[in-house]
GUTOR-426109 format. One line per 2 residues: number of its first residue (from 0); their letters; for each residue x, y, z of N, C-alpha, C. Coordinates in steps of 0.1 Angstrom, whole numbers, plus 2048, in hexadecimal, padded with zeros to 3 digits. Atoms other than C-alpha are relative to their C-alpha. Layout:
! residues N
NUM = a = X Y Z X Y Z X Y Z ~ ... .
This chain:
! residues 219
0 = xx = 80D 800 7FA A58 EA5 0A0 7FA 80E 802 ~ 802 7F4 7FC A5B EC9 0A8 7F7 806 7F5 .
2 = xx = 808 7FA 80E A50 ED2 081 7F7 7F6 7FA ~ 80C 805 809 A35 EB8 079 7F2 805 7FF .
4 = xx = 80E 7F7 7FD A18 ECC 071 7F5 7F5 805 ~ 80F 805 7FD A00 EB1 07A 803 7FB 810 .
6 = xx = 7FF 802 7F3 A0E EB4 0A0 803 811 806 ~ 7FC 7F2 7FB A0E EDC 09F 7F7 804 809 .
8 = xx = 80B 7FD 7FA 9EF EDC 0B9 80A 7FD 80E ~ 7F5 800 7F7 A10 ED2 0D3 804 808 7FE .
10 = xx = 7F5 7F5 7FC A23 EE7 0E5 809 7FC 80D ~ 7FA 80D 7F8 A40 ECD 0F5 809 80B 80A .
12 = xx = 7F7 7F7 7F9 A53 EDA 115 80B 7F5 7FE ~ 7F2 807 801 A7A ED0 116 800 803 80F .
14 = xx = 7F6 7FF 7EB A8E ECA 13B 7F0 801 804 ~ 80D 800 7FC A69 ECA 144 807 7FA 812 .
16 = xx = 7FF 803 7EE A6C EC9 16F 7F2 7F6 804 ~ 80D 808 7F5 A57 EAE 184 807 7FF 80C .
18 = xx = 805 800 7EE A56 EB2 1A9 801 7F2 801 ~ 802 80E 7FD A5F E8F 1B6 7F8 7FF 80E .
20 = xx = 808 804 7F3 A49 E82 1D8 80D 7FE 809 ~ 7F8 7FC 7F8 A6C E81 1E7 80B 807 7FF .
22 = xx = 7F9 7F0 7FA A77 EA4 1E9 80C 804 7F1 ~ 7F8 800 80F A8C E9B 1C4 7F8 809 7F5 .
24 = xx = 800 7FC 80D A84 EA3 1A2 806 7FA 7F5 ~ 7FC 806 80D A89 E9A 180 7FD 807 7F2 .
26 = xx = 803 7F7 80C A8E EAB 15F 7FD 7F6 7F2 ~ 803 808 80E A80 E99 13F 800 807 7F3 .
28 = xx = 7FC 7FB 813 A8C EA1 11C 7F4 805 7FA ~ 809 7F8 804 A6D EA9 10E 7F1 7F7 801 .
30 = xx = 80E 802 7F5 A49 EA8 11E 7F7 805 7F7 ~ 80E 7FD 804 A26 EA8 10A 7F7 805 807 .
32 = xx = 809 7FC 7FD A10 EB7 121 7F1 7FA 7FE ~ 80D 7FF 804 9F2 EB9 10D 7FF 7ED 7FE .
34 = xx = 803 810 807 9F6 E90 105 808 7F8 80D ~ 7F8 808 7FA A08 E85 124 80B 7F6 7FA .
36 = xx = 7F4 80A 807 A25 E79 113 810 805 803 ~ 7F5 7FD 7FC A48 E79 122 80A 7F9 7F4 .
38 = xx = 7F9 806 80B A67 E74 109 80E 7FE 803 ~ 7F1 7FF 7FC A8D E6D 115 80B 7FD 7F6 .
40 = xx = 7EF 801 80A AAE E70 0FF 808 7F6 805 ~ 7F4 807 7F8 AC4 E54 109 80F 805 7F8 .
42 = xx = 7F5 801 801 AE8 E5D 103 808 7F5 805 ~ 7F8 80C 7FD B01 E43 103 801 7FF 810 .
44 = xx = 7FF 805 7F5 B07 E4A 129 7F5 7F9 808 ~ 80B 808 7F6 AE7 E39 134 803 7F3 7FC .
46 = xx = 7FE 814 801 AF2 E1A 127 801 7FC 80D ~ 7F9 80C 7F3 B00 E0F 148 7F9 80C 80B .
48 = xx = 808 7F9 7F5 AE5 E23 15E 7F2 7FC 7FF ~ 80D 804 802 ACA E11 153 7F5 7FC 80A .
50 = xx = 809 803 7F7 ABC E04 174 7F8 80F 805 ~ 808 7EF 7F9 ABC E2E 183 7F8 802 7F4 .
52 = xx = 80A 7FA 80B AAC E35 161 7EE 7F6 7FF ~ 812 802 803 A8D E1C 164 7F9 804 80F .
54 = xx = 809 7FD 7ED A87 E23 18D 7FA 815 7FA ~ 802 7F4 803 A89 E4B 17F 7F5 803 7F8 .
56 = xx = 80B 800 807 A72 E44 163 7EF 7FB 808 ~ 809 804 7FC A5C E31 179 7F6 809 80C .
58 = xx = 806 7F0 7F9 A5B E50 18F 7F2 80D 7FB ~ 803 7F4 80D A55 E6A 174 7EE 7F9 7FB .
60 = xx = 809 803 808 A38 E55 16A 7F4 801 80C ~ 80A 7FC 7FA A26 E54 186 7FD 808 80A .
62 = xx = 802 7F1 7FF A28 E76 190 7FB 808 7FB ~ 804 7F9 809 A1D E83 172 7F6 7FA 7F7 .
64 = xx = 809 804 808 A09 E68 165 800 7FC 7F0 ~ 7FB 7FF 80D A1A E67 144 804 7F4 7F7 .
66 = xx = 7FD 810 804 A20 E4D 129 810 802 7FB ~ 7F1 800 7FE A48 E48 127 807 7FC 7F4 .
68 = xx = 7FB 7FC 809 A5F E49 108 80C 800 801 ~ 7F1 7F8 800 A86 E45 103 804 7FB 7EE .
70 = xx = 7FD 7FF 80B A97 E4E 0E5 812 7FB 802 ~ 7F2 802 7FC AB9 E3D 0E3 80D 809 7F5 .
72 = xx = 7F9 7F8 80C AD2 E50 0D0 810 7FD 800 ~ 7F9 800 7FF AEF E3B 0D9 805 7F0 7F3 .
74 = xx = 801 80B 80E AEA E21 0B9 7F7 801 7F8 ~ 808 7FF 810 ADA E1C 09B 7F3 802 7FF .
76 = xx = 80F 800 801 AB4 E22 092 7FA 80B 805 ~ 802 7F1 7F7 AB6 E45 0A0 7ED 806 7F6 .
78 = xx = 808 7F8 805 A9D E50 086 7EF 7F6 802 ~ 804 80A 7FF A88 E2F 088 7F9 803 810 .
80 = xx = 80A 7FC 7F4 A7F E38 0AF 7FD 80C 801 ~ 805 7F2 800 A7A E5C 0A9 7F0 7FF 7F7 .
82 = xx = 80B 803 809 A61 E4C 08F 7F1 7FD 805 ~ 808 806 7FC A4D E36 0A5 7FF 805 810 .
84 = xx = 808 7F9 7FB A4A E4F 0C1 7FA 80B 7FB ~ 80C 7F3 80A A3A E6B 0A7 7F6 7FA 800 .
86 = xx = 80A 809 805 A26 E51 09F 7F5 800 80C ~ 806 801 7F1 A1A E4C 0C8 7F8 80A 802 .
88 = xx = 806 7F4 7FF A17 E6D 0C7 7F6 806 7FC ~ 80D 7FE 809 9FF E73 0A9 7F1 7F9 808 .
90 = xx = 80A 807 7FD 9E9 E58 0B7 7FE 805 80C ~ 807 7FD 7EF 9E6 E62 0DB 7FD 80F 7FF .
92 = xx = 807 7F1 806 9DF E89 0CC 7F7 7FE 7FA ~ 80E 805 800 9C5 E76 0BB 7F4 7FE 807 .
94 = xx = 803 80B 7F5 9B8 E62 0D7 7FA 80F 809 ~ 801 7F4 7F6 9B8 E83 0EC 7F5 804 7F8 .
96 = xx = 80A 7EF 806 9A4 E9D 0D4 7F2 7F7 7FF ~ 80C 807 804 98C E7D 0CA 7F5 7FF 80D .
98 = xx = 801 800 7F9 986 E79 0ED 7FC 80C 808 ~ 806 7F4 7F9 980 E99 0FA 80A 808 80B .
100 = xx = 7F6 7FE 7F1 9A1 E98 113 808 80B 7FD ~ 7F5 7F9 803 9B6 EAC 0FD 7FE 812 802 .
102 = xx = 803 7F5 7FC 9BB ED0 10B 810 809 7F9 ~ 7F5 7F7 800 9D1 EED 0F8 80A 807 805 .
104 = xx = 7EF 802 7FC 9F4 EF5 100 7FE 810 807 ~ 7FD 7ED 7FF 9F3 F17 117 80C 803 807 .
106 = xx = 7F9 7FF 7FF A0A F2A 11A 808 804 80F ~ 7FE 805 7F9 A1E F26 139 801 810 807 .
108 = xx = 7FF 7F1 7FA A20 F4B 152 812 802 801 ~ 7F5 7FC 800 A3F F5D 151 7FC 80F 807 .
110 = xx = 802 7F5 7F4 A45 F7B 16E 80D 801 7FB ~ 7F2 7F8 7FE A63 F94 16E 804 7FE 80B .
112 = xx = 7FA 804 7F4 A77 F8A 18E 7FE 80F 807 ~ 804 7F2 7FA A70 FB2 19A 7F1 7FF 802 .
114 = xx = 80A 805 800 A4E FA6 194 7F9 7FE 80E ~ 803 80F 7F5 A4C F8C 1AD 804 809 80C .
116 = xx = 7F9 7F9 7F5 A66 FA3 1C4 7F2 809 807 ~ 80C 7F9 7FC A48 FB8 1C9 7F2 7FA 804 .
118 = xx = 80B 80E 7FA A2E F9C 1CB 802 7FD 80A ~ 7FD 808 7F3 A3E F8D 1E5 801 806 80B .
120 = xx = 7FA 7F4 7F4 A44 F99 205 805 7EF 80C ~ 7F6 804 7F7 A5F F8C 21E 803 7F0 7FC .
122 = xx = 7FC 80A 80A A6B F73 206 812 803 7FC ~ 7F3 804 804 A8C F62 1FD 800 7F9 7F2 .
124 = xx = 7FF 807 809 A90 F5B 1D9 80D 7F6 7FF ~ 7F5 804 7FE AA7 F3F 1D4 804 7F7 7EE .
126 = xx = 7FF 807 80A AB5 F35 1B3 80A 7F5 801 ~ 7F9 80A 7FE AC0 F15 1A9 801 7FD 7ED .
128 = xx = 800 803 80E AD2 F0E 186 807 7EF 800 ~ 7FC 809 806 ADA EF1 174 7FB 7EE 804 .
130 = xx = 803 80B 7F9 AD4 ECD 178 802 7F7 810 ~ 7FA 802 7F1 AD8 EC0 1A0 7F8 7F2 804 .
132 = xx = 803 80D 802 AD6 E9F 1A9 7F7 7FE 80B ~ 80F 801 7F2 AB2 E96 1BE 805 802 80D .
134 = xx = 7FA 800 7F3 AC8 E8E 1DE 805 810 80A ~ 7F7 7F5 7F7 AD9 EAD 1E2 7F6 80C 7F9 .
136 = xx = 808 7F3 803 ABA EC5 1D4 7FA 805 80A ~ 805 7F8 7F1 AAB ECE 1F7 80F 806 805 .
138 = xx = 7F9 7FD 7FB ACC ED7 205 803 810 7F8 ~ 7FB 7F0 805 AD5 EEF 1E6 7F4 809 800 .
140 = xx = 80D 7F9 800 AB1 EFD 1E9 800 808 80D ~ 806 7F8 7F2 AB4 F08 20E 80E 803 80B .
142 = xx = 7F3 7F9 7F9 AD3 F15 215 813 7FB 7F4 ~ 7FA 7F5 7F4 AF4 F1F 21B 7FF 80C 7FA .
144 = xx = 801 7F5 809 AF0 F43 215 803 80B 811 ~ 800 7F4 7F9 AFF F5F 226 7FA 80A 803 .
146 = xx = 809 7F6 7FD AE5 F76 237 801 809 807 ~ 802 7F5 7F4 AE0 F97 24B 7F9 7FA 804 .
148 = xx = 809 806 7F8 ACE F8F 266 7F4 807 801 ~ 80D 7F6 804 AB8 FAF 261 7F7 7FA 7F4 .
150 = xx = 807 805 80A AAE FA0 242 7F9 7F2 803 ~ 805 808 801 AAE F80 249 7EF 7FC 80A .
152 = xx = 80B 801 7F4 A92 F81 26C 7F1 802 7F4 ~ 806 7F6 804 A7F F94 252 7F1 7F0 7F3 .
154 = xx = 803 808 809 A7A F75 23B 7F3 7F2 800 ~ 80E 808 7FE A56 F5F 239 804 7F0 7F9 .
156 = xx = 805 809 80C A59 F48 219 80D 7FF 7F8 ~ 7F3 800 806 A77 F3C 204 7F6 7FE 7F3 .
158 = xx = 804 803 812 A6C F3B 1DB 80B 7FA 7FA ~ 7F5 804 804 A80 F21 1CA 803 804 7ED .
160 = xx = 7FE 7FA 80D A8A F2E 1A5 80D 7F7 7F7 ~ 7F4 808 806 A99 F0D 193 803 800 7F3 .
162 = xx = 804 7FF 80E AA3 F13 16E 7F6 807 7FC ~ 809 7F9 804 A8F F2F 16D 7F1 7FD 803 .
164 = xx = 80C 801 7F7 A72 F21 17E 7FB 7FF 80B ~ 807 7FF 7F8 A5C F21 19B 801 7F3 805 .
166 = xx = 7FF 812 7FD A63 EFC 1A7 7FB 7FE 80F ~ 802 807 7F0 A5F EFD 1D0 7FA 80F 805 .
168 = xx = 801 7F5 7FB A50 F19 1E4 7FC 7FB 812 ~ 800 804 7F2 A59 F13 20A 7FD 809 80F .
170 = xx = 808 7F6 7F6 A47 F1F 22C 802 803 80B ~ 7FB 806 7F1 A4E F1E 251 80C 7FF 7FB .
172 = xx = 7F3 804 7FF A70 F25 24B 807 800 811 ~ 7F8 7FC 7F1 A88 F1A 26B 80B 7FF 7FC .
174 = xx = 7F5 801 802 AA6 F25 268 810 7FB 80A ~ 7F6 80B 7F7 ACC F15 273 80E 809 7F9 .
176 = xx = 7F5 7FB 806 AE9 F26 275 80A 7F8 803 ~ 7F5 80B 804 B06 F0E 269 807 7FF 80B .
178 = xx = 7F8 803 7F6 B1F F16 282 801 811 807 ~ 7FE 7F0 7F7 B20 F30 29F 80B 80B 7FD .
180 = xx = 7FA 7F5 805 B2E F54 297 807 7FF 7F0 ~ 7FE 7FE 80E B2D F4A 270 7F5 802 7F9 .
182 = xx = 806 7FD 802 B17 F5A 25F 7F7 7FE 7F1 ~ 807 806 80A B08 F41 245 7F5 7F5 807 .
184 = xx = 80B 806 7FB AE3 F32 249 7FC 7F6 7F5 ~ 80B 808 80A ACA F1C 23E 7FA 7F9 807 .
186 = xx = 80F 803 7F9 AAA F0F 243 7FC 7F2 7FE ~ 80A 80A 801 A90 EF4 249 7F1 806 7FE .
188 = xx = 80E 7F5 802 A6C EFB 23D 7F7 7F6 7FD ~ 813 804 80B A45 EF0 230 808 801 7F5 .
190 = xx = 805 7F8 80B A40 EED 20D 7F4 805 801 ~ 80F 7FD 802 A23 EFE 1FF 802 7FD 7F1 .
192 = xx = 805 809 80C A18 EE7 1E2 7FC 807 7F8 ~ 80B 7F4 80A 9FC EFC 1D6 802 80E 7FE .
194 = xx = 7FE 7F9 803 A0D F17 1D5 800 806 7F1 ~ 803 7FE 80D A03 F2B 1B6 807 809 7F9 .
196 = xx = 7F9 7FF 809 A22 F38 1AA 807 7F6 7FD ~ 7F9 80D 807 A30 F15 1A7 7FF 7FC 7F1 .
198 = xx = 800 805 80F A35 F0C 180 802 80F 7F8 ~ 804 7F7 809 A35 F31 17A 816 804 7FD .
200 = xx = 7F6 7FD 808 A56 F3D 163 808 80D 808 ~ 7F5 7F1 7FC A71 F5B 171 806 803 7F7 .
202 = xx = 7F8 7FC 808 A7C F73 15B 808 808 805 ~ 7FA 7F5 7FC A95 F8D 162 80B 801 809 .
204 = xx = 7F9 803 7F2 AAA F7E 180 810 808 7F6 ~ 7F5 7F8 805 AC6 F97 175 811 7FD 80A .
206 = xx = 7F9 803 7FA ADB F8D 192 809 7F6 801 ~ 7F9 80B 804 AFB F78 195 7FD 7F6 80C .
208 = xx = 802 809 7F4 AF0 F6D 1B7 7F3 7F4 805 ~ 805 80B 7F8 ADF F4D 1C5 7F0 805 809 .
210 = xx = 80D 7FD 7FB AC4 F60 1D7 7FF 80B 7FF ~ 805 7F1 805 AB2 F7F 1D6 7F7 803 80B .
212 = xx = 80E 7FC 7F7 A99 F8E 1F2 7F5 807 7F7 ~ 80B 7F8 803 A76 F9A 1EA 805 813 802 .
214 = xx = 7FA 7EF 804 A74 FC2 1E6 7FD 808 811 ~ 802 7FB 7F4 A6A FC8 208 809 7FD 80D .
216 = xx = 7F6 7FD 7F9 A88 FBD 217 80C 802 801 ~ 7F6 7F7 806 AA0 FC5 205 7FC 808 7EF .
218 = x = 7FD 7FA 80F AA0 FE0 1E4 80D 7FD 7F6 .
């Protein structure tokens, strides 16, 4: 799909992130944007996950609005449904430009993480890698992390940085320290939704560590 020139007006995101309405998330294989069209790889282990996989889909869909797509790649006819969603896809890239709906692919913002350190002020960046299962994504998002206290008093706003992106940006932090005379915290906070570095890309996070302060309170 990637090389059919008569679909080179796309520009498909992979692991594409959606924000769930309860505090989760969900990553989908690869996301049309411009055509609302979501697409899932089934590997053999979804065979016997089938119920989590239509409540998740059923999520994804109406969060994003999207028309939904799985590709099974655990039996025969692999090439056969790669066929007849190209096909979906032609027509509803049709459907869009004929219509008027369809809007070109831009390109998504990307900041140097020293960038942002300087943008920000009295900010906690907090990265988060790899896949984390909805239940336990607020917990790795807001804590435990060993702080100065100097630093910490200092701090407004947490920035969540998931896979290299902008995913949560949280406000009213209150913070809770775990257990008396140990010196690991973590917080309860606002989101801020509208936040307008949400969706935007981090480059540069050179660090091996989990969080990072803005430049104003720590260099």
């Amino acid at each position: 799909m990637f090389h059919d020139p008569e679909l080179r007006d796309l520009r498909p995101y992979t692991q594409f992130y959606v924000k769930r309405s309860d505090s989760g998330y969900a990553l989908i294989d690869l996301y049309y944007p411009s055509i609302d069209i979501a697409i899932e790889i089934d590997e053999p282990y979804h065979e016997g996950n089938s119920v989590n996989d239509e409540i998740r889909e059923r999520i994804v869909t109406d969060e994003i609005s999207c028309e939904f797509h799985r590709i099974s790649v655990s039996g025969e006819h692999i090439l056969e449904q790669i066929e007849v969603v190209k096909s979906r896809i032609k027509e509803k890239l049709s459907d869009y430009k004929n219509g008027g709906k369809f809007e070109n692919w831009k390109e998504p913002r990307v900041v140097e993480m020293e960038q942002l350190r300087s943008e920000l002020a009295n900010t906690i960046f907090v990265r988060v890698i790899g896949e984390v299962h909805p239940n336990d994504l607020y917990e790795r998002e807001t804590g435990i992390w060993k702080l100065a206290e100097y630093n910490r008093i200092k701090i407004d706003q947490a920035v969540v940085v998931h896979n290299g992106m902008i995913t949560r940006v949280f406000i009213k932090l209150k913070w809770e320290r775990l257990n008396e005379g140990v010196n690991a915290w973590r917080f309860d906070a606002d989101e801020d939704e509208h936040n307008k570095y949400v969706g935007t890309f981090v480059a540069g996070w050179k660090s091996q560590g989990s969080f990072r302060y803005s430049a104003d309170i720590s260099a």
